[in-house]
The first five atom37 places (N, CA, C, CB, O) and aatype in JSON, in Angstrom:
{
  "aatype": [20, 20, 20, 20, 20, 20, 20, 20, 20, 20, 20, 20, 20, 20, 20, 20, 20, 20, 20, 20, 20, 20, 20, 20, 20, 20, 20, 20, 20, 20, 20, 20, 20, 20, 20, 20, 20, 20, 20, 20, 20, 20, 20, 20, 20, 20, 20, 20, 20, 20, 20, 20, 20, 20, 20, 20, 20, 20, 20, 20, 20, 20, 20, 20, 20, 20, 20, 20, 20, 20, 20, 20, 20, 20, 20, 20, 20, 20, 20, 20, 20, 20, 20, 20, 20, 20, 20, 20, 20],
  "atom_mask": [
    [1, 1, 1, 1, 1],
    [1, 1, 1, 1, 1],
    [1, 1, 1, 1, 1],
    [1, 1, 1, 1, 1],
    [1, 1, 1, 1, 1],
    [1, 1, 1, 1, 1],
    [1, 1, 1, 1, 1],
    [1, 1, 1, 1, 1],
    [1, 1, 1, 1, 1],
    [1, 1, 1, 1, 1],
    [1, 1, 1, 1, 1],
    [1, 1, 1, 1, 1],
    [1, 1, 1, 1, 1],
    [1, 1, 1, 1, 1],
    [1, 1, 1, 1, 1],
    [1, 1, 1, 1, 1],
    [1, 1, 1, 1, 1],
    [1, 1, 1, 1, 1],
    [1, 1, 1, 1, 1],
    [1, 1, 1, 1, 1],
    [1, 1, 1, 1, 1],
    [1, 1, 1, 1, 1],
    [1, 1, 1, 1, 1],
    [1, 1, 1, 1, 1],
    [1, 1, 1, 1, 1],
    [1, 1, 1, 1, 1],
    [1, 1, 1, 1, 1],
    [1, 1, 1, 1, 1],
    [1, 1, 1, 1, 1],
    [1, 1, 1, 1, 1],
    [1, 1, 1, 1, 1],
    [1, 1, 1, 1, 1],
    [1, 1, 1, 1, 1],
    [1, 1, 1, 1, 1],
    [1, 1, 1, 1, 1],
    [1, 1, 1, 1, 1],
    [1, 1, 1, 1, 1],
    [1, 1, 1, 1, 1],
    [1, 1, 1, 1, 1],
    [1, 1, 1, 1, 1],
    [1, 1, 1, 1, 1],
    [1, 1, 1, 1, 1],
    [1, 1, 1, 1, 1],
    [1, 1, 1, 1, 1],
    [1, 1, 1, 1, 1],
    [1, 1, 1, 1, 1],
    [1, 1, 1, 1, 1],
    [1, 1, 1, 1, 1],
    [1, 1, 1, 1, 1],
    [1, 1, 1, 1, 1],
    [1, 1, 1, 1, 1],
    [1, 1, 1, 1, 1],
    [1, 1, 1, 1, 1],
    [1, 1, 1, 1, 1],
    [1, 1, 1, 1, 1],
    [1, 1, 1, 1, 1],
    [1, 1, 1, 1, 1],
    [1, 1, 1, 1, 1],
    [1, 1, 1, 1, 1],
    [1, 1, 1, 1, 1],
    [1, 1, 1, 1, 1],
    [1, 1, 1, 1, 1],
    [1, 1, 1, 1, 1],
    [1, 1, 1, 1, 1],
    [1, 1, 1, 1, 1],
    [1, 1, 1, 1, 1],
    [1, 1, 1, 1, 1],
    [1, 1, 1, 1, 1],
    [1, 1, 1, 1, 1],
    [1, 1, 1, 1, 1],
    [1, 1, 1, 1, 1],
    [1, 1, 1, 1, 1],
    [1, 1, 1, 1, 1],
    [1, 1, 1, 1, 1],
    [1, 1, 1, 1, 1],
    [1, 1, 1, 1, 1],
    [1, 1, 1, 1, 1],
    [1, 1, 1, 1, 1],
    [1, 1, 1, 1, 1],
    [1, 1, 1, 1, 1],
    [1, 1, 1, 1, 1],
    [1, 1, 1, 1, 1],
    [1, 1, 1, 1, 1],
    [1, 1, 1, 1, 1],
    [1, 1, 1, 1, 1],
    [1, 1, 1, 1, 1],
    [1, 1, 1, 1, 1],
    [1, 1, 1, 1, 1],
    [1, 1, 1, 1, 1]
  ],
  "atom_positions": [
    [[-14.9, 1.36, 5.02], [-13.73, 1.0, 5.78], [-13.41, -0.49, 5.6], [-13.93, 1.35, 7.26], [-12.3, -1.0, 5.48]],
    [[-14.64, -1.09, 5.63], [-14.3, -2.56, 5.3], [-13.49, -2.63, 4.21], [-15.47, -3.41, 5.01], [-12.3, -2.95, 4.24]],
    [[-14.52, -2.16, 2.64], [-13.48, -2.41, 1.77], [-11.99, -1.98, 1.7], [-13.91, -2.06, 0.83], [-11.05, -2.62, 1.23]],
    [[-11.98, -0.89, 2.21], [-10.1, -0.47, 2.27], [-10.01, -1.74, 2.81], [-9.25, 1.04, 3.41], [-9.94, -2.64, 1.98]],
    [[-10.0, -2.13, 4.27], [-8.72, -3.27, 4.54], [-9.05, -4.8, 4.17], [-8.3, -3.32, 6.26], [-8.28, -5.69, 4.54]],
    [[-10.19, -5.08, 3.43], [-9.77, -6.54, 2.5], [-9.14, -6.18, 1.14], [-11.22, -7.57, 2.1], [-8.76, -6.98, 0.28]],
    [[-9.1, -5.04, 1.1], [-8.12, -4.64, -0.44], [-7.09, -4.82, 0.14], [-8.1, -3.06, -1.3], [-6.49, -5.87, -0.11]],
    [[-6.72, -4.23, 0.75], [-5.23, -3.78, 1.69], [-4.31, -5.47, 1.84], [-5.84, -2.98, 3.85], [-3.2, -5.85, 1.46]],
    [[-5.6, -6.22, 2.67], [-5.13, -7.6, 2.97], [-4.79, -7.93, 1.97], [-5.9, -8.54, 3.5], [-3.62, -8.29, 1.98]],
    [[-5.43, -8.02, 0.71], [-5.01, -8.93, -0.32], [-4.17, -8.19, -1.07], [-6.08, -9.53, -1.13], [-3.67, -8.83, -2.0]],
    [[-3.88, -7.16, -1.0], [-2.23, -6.43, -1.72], [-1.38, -7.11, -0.71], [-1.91, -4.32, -1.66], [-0.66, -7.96, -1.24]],
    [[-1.26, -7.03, 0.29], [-0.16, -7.79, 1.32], [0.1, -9.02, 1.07], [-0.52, -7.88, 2.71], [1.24, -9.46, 0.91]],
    [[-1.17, -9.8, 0.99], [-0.67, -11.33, 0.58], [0.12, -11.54, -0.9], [-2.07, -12.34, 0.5], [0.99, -12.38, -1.16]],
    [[-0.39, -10.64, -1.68], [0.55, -10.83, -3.0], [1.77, -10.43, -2.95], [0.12, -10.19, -4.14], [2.62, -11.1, -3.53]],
    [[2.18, -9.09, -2.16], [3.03, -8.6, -1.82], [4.05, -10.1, -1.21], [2.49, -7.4, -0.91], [4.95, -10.6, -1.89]],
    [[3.66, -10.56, 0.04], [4.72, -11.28, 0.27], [4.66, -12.52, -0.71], [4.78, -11.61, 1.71], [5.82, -12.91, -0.88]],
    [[4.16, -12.95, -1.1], [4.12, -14.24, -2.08], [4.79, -13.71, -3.31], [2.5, -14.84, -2.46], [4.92, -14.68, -4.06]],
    [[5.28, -12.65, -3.87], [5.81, -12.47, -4.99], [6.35, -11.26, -4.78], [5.01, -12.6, -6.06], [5.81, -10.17, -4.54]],
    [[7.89, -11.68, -4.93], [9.56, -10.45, -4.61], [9.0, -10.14, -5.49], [11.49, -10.67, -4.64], [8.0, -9.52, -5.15]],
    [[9.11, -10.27, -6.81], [9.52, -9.5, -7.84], [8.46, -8.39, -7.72], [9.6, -10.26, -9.21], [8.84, -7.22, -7.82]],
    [[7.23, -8.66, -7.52], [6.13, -7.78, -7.59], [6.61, -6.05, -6.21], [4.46, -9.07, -7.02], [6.45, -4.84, -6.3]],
    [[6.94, -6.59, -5.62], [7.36, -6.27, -4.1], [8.62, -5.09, -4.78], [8.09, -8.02, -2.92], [8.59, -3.87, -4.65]],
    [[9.54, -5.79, -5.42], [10.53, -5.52, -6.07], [10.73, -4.25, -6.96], [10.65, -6.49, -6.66], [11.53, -3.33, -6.78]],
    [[9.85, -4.4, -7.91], [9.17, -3.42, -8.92], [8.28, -2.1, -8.32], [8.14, -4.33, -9.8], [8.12, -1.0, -8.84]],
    [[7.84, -2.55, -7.23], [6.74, -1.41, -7.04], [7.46, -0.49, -6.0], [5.13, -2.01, -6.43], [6.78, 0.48, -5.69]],
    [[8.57, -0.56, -5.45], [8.89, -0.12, -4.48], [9.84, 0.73, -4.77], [9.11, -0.9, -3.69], [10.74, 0.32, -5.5]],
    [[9.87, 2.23, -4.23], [10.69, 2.89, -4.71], [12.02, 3.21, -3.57], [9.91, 4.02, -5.24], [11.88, 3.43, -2.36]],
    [[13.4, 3.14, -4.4], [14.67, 2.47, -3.34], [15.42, 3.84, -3.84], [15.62, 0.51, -3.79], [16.18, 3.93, -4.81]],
    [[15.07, 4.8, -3.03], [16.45, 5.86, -3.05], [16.46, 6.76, -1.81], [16.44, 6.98, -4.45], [15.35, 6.85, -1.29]],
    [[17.54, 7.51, -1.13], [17.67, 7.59, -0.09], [17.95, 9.74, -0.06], [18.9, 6.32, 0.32], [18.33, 10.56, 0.78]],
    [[17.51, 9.79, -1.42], [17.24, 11.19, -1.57], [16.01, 11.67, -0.78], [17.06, 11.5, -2.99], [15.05, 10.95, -0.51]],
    [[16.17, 13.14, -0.4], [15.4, 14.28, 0.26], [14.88, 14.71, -0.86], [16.16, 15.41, 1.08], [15.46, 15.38, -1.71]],
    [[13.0, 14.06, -0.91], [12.54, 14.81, -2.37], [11.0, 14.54, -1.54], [12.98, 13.86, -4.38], [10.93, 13.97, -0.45]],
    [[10.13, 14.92, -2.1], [8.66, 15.09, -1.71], [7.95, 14.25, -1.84], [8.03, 15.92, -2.22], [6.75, 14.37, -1.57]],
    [[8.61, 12.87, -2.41], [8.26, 11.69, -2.58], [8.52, 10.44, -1.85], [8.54, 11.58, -3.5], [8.09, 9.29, -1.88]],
    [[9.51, 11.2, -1.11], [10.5, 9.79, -0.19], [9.25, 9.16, 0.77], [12.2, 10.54, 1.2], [9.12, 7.96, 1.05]],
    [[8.44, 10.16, 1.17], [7.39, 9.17, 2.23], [6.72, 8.05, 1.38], [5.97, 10.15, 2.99], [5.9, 7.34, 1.97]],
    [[6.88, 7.9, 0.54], [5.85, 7.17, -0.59], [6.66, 5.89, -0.35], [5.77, 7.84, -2.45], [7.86, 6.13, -0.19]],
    [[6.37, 4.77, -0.31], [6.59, 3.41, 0.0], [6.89, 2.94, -1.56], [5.23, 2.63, 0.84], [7.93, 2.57, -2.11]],
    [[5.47, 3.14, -2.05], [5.09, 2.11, -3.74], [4.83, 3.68, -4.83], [2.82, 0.68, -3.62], [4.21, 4.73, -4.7]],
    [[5.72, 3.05, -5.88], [5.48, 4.28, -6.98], [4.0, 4.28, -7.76], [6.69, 4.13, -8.25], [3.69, 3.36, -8.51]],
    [[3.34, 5.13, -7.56], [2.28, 4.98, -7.98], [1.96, 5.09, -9.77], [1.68, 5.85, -7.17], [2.44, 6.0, -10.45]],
    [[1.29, 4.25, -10.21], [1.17, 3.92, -12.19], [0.98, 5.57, -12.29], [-0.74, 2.63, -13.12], [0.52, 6.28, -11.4]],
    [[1.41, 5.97, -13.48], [1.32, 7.2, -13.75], [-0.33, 7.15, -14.61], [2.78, 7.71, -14.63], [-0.54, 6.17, -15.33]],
    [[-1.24, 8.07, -14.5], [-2.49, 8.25, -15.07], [-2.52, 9.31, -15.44], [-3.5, 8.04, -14.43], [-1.83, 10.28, -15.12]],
    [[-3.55, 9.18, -16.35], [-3.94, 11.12, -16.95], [-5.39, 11.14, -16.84], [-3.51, 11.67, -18.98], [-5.99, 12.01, -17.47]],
    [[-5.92, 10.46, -16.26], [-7.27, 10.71, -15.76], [-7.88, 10.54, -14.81], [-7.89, 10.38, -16.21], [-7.79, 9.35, -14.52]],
    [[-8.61, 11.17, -13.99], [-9.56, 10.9, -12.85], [-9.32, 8.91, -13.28], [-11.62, 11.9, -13.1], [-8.36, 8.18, -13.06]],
    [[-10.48, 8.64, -13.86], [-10.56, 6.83, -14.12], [-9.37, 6.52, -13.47], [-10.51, 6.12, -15.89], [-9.35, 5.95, -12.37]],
    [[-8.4, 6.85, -14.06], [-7.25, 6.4, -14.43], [-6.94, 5.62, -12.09], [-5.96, 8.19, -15.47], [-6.74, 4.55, -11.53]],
    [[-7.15, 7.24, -11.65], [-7.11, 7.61, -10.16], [-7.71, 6.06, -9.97], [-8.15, 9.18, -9.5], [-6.85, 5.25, -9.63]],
    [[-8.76, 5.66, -10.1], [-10.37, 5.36, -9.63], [-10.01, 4.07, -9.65], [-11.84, 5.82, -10.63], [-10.68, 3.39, -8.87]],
    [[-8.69, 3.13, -10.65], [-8.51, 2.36, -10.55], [-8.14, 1.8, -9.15], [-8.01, 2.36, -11.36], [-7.85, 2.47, -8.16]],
    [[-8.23, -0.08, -9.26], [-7.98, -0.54, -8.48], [-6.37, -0.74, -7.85], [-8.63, -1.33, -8.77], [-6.18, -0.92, -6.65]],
    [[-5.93, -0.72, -8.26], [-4.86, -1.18, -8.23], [-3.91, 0.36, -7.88], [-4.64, -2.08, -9.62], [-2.95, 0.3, -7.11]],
    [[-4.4, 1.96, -8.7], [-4.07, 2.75, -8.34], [-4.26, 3.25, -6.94], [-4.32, 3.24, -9.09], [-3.46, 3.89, -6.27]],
    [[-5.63, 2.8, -6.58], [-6.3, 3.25, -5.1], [-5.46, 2.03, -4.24], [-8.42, 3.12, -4.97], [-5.03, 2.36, -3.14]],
    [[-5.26, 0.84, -4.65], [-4.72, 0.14, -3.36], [-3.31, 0.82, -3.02], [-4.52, -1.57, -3.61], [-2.91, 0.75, -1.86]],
    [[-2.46, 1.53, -4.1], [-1.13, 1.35, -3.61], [-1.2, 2.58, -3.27], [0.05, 0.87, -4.46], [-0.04, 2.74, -2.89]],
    [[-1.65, 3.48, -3.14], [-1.81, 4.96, -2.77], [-2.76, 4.67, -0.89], [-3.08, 5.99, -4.42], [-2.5, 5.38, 0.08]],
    [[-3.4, 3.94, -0.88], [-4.01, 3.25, 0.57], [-2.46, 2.93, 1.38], [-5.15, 1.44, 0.22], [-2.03, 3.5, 2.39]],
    [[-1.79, 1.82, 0.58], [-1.4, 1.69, 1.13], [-0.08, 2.26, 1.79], [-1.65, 1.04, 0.85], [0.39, 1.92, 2.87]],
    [[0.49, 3.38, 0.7], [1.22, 4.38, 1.43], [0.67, 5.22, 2.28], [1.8, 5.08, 0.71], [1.53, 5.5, 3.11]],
    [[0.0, 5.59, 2.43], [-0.86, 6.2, 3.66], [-1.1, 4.88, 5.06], [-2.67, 6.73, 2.86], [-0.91, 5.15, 6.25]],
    [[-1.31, 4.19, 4.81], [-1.76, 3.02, 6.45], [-0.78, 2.25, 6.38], [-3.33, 1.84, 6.56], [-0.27, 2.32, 7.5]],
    [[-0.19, 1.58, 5.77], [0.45, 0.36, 5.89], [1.53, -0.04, 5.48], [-0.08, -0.35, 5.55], [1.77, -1.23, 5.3]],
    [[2.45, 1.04, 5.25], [3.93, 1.18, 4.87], [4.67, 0.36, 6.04], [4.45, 2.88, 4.79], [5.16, -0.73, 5.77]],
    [[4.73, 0.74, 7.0], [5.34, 0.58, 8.57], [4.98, -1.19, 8.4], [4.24, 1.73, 10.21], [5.84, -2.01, 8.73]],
    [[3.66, -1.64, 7.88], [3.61, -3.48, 8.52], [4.07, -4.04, 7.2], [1.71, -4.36, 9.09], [3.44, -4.95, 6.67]],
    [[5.16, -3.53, 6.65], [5.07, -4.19, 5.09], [5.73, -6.01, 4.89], [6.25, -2.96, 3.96], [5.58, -6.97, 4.13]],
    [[6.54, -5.64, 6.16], [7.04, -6.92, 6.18], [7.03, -7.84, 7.15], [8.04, -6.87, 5.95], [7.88, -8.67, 7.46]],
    [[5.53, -7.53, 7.8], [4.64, -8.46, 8.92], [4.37, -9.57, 8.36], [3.25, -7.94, 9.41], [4.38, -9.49, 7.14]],
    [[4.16, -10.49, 8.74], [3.29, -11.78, 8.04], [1.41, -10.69, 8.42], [3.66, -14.08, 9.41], [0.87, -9.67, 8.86]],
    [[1.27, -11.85, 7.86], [-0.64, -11.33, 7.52], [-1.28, -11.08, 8.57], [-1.74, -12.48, 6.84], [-2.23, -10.3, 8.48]],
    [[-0.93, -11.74, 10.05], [-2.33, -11.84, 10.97], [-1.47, -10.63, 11.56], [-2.92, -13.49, 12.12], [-2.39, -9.81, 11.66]],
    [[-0.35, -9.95, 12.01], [0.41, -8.77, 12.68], [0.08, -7.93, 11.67], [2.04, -8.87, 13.01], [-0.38, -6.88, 12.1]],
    [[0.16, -8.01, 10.11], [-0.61, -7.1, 9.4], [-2.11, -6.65, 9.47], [-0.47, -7.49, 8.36], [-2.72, -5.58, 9.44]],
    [[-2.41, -8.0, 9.59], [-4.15, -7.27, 10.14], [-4.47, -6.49, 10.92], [-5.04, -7.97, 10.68], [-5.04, -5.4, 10.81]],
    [[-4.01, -7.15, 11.92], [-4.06, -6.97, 13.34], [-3.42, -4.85, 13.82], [-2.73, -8.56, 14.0], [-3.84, -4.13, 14.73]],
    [[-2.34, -4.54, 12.73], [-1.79, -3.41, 13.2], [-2.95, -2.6, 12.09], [0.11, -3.26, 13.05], [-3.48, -1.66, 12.68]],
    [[-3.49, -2.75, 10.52], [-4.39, -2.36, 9.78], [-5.33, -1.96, 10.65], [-4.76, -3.21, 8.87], [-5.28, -0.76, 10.9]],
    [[-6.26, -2.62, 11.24], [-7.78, -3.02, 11.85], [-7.41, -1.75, 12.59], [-8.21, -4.72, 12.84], [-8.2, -0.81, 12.54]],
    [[-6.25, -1.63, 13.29], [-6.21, -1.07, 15.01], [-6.35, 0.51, 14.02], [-4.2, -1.48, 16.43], [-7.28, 1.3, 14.17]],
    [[-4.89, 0.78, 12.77], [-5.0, 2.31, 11.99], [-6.31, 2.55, 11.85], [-4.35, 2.45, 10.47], [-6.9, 3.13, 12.77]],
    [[-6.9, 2.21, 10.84], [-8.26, 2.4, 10.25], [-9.22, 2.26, 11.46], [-8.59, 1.31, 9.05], [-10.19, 2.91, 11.05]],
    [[-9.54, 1.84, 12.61], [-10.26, 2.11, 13.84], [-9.97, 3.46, 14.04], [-9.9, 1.23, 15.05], [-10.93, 4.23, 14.02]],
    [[-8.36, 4.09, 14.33], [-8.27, 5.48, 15.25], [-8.92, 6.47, 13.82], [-6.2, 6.02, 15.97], [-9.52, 7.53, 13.98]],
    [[-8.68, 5.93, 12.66], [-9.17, 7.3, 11.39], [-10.52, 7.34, 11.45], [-8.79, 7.04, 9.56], [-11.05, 8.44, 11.28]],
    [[-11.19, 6.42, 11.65], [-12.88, 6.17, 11.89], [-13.92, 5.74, 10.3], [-13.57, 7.98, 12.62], [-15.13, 5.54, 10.39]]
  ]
}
């Protein structure tokens, strides 16, 4: 649990320190499709590994917990993270 939310933290801090990154990863359409809950488009893989990556596991974390604080500053991001990941156990 630890490691999820210092990954989490430090996708957020890059997140706000760099639009473009923010920009790119975010998927902007207002269609009814099975994907709309999804915040960040996830890298396309063809392998388990592929899954296992870092960067694949943070943005897939973070559509699941932390969509809703995306545009908190860091300590209201923590602070709402800490409280999710407490009620999941």
């Amino acid at each position: 649990m630890l490691f999820k939310f210092r990954m989490l933290i430090f996708f957020h801090k890059h997140l706000l320190n760099d639009i473009e990154l923010k920009q790119s990863l975010i998927i902007n359409h207002n269609k009814n499709t099975r994907l709309n809950n999804q915040a960040f488009k996830l890298p396309k893989v063809k392998t388990e590994k592929g899954k296992r990556s870092i960067f694949y596991h943070t943005a897939e974390l973070y559509n699941l917990l932390a969509w809703d604080f995306i545009d908190q500053p860091t300590k209201t991001f923590r602070e709402g993270l800490a409280a999710r990941l407490w009620e999941q156990g």
